[in-house]
C-alpha positions as CSV (number, residue, x, y, z in Angstrom):
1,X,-4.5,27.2,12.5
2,X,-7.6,25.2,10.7
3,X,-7.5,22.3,12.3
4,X,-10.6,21.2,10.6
5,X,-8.2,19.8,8.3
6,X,-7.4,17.0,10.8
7,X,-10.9,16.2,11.1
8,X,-10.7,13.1,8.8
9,X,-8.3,11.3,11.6
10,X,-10.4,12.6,14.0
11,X,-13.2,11.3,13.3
12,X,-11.5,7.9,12.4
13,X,-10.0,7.8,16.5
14,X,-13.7,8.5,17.5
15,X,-15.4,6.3,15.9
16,X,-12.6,3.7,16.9
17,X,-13.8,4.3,20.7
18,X,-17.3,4.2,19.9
19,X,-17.1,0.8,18.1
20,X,-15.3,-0.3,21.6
21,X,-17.9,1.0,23.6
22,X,-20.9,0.2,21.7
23,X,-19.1,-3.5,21.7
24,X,-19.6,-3.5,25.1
25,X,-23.6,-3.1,25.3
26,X,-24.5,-5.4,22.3
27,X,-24.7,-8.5,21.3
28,X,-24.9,-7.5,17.4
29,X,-21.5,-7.5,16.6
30,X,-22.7,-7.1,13.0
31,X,-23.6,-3.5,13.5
32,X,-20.4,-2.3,14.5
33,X,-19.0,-3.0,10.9
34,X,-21.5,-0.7,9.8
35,X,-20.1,2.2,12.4
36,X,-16.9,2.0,10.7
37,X,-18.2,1.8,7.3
38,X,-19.6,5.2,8.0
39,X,-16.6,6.4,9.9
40,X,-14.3,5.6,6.7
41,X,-17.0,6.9,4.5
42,X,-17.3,10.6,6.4
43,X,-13.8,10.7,6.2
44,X,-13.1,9.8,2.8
45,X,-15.9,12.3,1.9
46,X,-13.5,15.4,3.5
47,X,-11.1,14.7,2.2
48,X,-12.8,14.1,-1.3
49,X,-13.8,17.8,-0.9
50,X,-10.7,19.5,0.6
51,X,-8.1,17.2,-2.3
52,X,-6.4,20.5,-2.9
53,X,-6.2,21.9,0.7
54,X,-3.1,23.2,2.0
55,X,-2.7,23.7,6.3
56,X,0.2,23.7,8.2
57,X,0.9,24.1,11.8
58,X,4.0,25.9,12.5
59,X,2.5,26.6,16.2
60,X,2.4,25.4,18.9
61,X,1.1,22.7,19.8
62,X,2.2,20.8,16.3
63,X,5.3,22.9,15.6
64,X,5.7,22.0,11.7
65,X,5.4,18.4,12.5
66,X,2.5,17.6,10.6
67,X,1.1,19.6,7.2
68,X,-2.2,18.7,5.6
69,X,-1.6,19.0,1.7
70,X,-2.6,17.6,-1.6
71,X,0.6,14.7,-0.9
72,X,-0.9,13.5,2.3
73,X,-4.8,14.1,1.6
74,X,-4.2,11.0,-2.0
75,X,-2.8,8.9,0.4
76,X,-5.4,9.2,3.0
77,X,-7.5,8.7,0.5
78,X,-6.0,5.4,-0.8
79,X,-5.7,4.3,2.9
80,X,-9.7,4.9,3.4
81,X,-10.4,3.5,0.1
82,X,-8.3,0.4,1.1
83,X,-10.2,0.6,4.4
84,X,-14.0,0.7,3.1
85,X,-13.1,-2.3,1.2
86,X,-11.4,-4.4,3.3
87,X,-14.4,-3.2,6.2
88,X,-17.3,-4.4,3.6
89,X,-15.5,-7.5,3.3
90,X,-15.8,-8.1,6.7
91,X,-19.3,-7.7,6.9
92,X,-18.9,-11.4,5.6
93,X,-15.9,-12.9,6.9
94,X,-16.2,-11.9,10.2
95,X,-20.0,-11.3,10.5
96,X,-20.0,-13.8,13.0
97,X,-16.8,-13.0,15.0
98,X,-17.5,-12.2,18.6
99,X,-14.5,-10.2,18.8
100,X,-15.9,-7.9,15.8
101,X,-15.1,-4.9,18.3
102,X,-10.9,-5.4,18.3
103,X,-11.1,-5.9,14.4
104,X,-12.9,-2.5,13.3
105,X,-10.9,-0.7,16.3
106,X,-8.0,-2.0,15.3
107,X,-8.5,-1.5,11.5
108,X,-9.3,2.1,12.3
109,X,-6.4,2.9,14.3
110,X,-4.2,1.2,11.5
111,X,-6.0,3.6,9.5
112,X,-5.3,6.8,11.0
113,X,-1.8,5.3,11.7
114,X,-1.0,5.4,7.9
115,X,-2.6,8.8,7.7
116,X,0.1,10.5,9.9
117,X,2.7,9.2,8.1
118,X,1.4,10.6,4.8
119,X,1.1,13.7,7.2
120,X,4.6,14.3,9.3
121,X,7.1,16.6,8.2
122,X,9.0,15.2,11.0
123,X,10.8,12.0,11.5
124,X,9.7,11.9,15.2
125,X,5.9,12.1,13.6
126,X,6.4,9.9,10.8
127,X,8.2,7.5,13.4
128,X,5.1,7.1,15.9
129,X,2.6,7.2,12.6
130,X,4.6,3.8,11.6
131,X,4.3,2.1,15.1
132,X,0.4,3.2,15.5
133,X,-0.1,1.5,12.1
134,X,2.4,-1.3,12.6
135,X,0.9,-2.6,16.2
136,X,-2.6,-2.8,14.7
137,X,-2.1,-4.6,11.9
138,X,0.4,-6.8,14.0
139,X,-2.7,-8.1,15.7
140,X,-4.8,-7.9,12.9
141,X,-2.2,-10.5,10.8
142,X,-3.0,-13.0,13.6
143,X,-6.4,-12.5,14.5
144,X,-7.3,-15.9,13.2
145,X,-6.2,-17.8,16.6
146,X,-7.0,-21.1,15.9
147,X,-5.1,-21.3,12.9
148,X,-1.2,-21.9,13.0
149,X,-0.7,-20.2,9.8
150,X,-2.0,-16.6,11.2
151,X,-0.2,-17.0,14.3
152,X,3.0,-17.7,12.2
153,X,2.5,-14.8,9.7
154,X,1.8,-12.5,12.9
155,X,5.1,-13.7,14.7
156,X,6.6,-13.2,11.4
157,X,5.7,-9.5,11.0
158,X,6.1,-8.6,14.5
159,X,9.9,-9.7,14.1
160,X,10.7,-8.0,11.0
161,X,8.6,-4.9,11.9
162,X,10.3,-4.6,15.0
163,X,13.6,-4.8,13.5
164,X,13.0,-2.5,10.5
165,X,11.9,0.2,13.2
166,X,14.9,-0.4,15.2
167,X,16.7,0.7,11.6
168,X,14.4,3.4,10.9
169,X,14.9,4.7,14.4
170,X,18.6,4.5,14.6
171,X,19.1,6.3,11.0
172,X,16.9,9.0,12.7
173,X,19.0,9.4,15.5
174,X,22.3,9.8,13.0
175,X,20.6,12.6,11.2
176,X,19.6,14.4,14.6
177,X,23.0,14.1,15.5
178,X,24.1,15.1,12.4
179,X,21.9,18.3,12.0
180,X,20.6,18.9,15.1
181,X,16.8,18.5,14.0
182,X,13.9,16.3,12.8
183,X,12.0,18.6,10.7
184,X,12.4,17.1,7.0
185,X,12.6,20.7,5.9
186,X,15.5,21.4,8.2
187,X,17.2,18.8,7.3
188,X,17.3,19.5,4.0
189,X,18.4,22.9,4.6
190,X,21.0,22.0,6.8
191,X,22.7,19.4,4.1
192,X,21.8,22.4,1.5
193,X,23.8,24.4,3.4
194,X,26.7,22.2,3.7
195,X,27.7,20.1,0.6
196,X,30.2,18.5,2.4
197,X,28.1,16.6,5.2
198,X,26.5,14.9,3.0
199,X,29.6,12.7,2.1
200,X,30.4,12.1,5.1
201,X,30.4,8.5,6.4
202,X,27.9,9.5,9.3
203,X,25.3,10.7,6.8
204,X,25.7,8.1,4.3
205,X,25.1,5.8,7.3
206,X,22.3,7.3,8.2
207,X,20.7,7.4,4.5
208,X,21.9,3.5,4.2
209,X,19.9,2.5,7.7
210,X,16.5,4.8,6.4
211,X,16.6,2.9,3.5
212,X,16.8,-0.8,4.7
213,X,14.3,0.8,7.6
214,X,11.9,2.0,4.5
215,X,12.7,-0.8,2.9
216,X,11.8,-3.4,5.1
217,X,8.3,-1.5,4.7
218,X,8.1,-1.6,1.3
219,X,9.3,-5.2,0.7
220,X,12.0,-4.1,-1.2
221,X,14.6,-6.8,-2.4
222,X,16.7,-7.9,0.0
223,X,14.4,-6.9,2.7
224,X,10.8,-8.8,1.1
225,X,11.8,-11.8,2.9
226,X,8.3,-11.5,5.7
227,X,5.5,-10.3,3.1
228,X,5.3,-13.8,1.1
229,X,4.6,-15.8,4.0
230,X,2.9,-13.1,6.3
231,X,0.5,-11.9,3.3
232,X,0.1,-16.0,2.8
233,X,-0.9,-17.0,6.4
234,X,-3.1,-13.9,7.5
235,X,-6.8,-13.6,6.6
236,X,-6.8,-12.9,3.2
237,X,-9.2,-10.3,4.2
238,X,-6.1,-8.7,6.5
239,X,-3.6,-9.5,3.8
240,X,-5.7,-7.0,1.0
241,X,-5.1,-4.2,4.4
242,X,-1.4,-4.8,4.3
243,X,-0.6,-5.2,0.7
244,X,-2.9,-2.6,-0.3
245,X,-2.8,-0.1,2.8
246,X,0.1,-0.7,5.2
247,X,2.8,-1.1,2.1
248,X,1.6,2.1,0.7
249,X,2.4,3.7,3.7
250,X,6.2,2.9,3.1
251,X,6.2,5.0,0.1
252,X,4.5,7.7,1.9
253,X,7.0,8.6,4.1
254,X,10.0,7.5,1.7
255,X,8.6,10.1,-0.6
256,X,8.7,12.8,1.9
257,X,12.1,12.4,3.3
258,X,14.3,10.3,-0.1
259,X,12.9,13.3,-2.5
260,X,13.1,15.9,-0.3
261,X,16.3,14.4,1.1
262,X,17.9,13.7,-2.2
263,X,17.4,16.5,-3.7
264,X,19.6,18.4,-1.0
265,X,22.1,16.4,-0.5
266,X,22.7,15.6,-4.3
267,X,24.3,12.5,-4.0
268,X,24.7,10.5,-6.8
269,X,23.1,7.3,-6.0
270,X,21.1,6.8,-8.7
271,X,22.9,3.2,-9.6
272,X,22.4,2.0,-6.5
273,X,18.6,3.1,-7.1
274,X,18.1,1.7,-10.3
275,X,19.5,-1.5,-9.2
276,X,17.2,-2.0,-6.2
277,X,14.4,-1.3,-8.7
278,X,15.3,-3.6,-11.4
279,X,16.3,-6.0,-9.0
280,X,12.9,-6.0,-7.1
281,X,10.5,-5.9,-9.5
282,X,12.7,-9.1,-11.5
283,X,12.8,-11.1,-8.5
284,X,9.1,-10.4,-7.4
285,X,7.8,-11.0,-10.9
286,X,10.3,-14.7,-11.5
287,X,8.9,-15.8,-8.4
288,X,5.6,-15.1,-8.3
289,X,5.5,-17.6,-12.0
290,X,6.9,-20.6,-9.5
291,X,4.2,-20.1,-7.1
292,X,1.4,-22.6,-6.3
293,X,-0.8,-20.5,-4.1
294,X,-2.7,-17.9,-5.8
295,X,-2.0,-15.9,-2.1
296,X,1.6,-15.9,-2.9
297,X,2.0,-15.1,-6.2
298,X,-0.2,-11.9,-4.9
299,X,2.4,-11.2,-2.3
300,X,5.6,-11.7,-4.9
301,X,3.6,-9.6,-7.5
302,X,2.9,-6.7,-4.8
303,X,6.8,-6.7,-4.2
304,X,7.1,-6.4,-7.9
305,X,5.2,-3.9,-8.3
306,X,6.8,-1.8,-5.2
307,X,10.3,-2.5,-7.7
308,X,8.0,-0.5,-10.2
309,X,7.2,2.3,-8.1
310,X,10.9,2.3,-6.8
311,X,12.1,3.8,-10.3
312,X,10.8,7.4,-8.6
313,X,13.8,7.9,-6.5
314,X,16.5,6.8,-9.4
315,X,15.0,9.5,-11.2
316,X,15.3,12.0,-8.6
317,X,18.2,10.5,-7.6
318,X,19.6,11.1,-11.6
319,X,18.7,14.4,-11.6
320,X,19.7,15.5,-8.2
321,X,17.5,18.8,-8.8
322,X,13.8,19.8,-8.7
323,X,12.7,19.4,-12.7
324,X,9.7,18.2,-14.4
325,X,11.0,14.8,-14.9
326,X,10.9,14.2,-11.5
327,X,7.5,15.7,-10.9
328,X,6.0,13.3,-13.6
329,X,8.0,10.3,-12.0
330,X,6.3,11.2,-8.5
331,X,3.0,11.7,-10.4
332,X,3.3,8.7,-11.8
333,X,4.3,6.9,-8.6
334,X,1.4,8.6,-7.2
335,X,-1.0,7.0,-10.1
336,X,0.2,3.7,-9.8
337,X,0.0,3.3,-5.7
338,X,-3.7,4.7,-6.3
339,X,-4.2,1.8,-8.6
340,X,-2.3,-0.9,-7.3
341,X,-4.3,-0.1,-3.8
342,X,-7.5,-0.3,-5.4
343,X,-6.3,-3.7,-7.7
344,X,-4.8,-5.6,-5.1
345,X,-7.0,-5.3,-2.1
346,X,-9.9,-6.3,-4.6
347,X,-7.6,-9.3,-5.7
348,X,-7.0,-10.6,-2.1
349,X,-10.6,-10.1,-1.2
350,X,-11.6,-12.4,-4.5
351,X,-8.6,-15.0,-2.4
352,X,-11.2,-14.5,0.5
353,X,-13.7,-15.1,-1.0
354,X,-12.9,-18.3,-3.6
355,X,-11.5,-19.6,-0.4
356,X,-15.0,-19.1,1.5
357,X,-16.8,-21.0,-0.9
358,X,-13.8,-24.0,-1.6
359,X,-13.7,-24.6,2.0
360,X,-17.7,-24.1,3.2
361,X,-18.4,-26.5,-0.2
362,X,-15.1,-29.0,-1.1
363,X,-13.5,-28.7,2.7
364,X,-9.8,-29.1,1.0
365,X,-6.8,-28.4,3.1
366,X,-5.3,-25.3,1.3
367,X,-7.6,-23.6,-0.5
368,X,-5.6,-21.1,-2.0
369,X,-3.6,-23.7,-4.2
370,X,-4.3,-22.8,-8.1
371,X,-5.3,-26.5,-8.5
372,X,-8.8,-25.5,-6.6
373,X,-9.3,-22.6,-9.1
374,X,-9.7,-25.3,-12.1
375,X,-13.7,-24.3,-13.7
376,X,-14.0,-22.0,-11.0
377,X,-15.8,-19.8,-14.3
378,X,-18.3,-22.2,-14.5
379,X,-18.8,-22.5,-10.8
380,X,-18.7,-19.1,-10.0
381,X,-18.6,-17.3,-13.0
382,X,-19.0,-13.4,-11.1
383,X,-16.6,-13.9,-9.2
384,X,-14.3,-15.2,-11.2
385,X,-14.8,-13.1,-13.7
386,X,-14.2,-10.1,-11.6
387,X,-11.4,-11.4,-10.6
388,X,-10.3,-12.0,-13.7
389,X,-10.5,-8.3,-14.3
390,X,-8.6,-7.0,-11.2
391,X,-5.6,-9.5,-12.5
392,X,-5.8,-7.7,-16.3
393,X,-5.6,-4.4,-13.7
394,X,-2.5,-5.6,-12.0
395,X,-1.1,-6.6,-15.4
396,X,-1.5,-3.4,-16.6
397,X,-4.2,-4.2,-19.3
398,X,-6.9,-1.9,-20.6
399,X,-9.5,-0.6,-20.2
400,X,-8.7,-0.4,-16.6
401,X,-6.6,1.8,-15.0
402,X,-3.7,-0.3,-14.0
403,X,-2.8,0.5,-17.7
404,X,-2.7,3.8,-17.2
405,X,-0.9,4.1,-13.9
406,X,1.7,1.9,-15.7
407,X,2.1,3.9,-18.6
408,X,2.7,7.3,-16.8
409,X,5.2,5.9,-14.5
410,X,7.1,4.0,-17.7
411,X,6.8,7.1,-19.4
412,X,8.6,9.4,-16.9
413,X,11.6,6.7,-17.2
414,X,11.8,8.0,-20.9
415,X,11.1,11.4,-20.4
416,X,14.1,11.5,-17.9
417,X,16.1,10.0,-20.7
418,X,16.3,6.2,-18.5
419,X,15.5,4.3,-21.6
420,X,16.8,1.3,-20.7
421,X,15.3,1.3,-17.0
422,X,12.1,2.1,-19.3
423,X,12.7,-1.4,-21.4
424,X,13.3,-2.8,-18.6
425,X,10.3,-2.2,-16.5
426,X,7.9,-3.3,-19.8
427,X,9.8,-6.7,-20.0
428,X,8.9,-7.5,-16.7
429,X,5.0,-6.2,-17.0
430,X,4.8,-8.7,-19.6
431,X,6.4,-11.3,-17.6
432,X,3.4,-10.7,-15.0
433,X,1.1,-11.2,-17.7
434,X,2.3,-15.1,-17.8
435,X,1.3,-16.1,-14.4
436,X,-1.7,-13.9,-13.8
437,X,-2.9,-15.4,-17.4
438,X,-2.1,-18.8,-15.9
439,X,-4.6,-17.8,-13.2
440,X,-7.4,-16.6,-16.1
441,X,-6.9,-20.1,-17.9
442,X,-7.0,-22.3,-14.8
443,X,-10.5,-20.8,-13.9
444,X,-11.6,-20.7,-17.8
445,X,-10.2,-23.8,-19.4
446,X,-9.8,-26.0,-16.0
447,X,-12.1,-29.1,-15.1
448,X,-15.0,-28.2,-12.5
449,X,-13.8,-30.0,-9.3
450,X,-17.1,-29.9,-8.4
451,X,-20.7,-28.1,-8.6
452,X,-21.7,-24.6,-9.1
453,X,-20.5,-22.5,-6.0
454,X,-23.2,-19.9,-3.9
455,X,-21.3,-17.1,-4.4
456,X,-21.1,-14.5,-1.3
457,X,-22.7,-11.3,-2.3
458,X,-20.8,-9.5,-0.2
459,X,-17.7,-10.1,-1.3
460,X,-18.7,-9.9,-5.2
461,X,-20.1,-6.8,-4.2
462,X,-16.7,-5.5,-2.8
463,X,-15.0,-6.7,-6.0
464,X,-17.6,-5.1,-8.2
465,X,-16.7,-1.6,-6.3
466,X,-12.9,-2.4,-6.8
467,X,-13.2,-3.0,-10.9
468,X,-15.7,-0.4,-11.9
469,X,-13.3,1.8,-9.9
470,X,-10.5,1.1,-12.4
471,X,-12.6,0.9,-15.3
472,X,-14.2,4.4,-14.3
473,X,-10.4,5.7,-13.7
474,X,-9.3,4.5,-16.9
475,X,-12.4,6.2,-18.5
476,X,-11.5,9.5,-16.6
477,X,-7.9,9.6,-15.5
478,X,-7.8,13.0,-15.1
479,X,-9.5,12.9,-12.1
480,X,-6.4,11.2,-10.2
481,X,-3.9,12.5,-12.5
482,X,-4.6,16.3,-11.8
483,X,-4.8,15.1,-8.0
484,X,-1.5,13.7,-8.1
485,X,0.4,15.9,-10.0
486,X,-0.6,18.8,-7.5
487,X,0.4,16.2,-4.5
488,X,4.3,15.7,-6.4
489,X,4.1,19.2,-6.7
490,X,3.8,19.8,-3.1
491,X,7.0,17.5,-2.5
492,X,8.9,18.6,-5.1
493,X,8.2,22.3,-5.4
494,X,7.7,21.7,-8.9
């Protein structure tokens, strides 16, 4: 078995330990950012170079439970993209944090935590790669102490997380005793085997519980209710790691077992699909308008666009069979979790870092109301206008590659002969225009509260990274297209 394949997430859990350890003997917290920027770096490197390797371990000791392929090496490398972003962000929010040792640890677990899900090819796996994930970033929402609104939006996700594992967990334990396995592969086989389990009010049970346990993950509507106000009270700097990172993760591990899953049991659920779709992106995009805080409207937008993403599984859900439509709707899934990663982690860290300067300069209450971003183009025109650019990414503008994430996935709609899911899905990308515009003008045409901001270099400089990213993508799509169209293949068999 090459278990050199693994050596990304193993050098992620060592450098985790070292960052504790070294915490221990210095007094320049500083430097341990820098250890885990290099961790993330090394390991986003490997996996760079191996994008197209293949390794499984049938053997002992790993028995089929994990599989190192295309699928799970784009998402580790959105996770570690995430990661080097959010860690170079916190060279500056939390330069001066004496408990600089717990973050980067933490944030590297989280890390490799999202990483085995993208991995396992077994529900127990996939199971314990959500709860490595989930406790870190539980801690991480509330690492702000002193601040009510952290420790709410920690308390928050801690609730729901728990109970959307205690669903995800429970629909496991139907399809064990259903099957007699947790191999995703088996499980398919079994219900491949036998047409008639799958109609049976166990299994649709199960599949019902799995969904509101993946959903829950995703911030899928009904089950969004925690990301609006968690995403609103962490750090904004923890907020671009769960919007961007930990949500992502979701889709990892509904990919694997709704496609896989769907495709052998061939129910025909792809109403009930394309009504959870329609019905998230519309209500995260007509609520995000109403928002105030420029935080929230973030959050509401990121559970739009997980309603965007969602129209993947009506379409394997419509056909009910492996077929090219359905491996250019998982490519195009694929494309637009790549971008939206890259979009709104950069977007949350601009949050960060408009509310750095509001507060260190104006000292207002809440500086993430959209009042406070009036002139902000003449008092910190970088920033602004680079965030300016990862909203037009988010909208689904060109040149940046949000556009063309947007029109792959919209396309597949067509190609699979969903026009009117197609229609639908533009309708409400032009209704995000509206309040991310509202944003632009507020910074553009708004009065200067006040005079010219210093403008953190460290964040602009992780905002720079984040839009010539999608500007480069856009430029050269190819270069994630080809990626993830071999990773829908490896789920598909297409």
């Amino acid at each position: 078995m090459n278990y050199m394949a693994l050596l990304p997430e193993g050098l992620l859990i060592g450098f985790a330990v070292l960052v504790l350890l070294v915490g221990l003997i210095t007094s320049q917290k500083k430097i341990l950012g820098y250890i885990t920027l290099v961790g993330l770096l090394l390991s986003l490197g490997l996996i760079i170079k191996d994008w197209n390797l293949t390794a499984t371990f049938a053997d002992a000791p790993l028995y089929g439970a994990i599989v190192v392929d295309p699928f799970s090496q784009i998402f580790g490398a959105m996770f570690l993209i995430v990661g080097v972003l959010v860690c170079i962000a916190a060279l500056e929010g939390y330069g001066k944090h004496p408990r600089q040792d717990e973050f980067y640890s933490l944030m590297l677990l989280a890390t490799v935590g999202m990483m085995v899900v993208a991995m396992s090819k077994d529900l127990l796996a996939l199971f314990i790669g959500f709860e490595l994930a989930s406790i870190a970033t539980y801690a991480m929402a509330g690492f702000d102490k002193r601040d009510p609104r952290s420790i709410e939006a920690a308390l928050k996700y801690f609730l729901i997380g728990g109970l959307s594992s205690s669903l995800m967990v429970f629909g496991i334990s139907y399809l064990y005793g259903l099957t007699g396995a947790t191999h995703i592969d088996t499980i398919a086989s079994v219900f491949a085997a036998s047409p008639g389990l799958a109609a049976t009010p166990a299994a649709l049970f199960a599949i019902v519980l799995l969904i509101a346990g993946f959903g829950f993950k995703m911030a899928f509507v009904p089950f969004h209710m925690w990301a609006p106000d968690t995403y609103e009270g962490a750090p904004s700097i923890v907020s671009a790691l769960l919007a961007a990172g930990s949500k992502k993760m979701g889709f990892a591990a509904a990919f694997r077992v709704f496609i896989i899953g769907l495709v052998a049991m061939k129910l025909d659920w792809y109403i009930a699909f394309m009504i959870l779709a329609i019905v998230t992106m519309t209500v995260g995009n007509v609520l995000a308008v109403v928002q105030k805080s420029v935080k929230r409207m973030l959050a509401y937008s990121s559970i739009a666009h997980a309603g965007y993403i969602a129209i993947v599984f009506v379409i394997v859900a419509y056909y009910k069979a492996p077929d090219a439509a359905v491996n250019l709707a998982v490519t195009g899934g694929l494309m637009h979790a790549f971008s939206h990663a890259i979009g709104k982690a950069g977007a949350f860290i601009a949050v960060a870092a408009i509310g750095y300067m509001i507060m260190s300069k104006d000292g207002v209450d809440d500086p993430n109301h959209v009042d406070n971003y009036d002139g902000l183009g003449k008092r910190a025109p970088l920033t602004a206008l680079l965030f300016a650019l990862l909203l037009c990414s988010l909208a689904g503008i060109p040149p940046l590659f949000g556009f063309t994430s947007k029109f792959v996935l919209f396309l597949s709609s067509i190609e699979a002969g969903l026009l009117g899911l197609a229609i639908i899905c533009v309708l409400n990308s032009a209704l995000s225009v509206y309040y991310y515009a509202k944003v632009v003008m507020r910074m553009y045409w708004g009065e200067p509260r006040g005079e010219a901001f210093i403008e953190p270099s460290t964040y602009v400089f992780v905002m720079a990274i984040a839009v010539i990213a999608l500007i480069a993508l856009f430029a050269m799509p190819d270069a994630v297209y080809y990626w993830a169209e071999a990773a829908a293949h490896a789920v598909t068999g297409v």
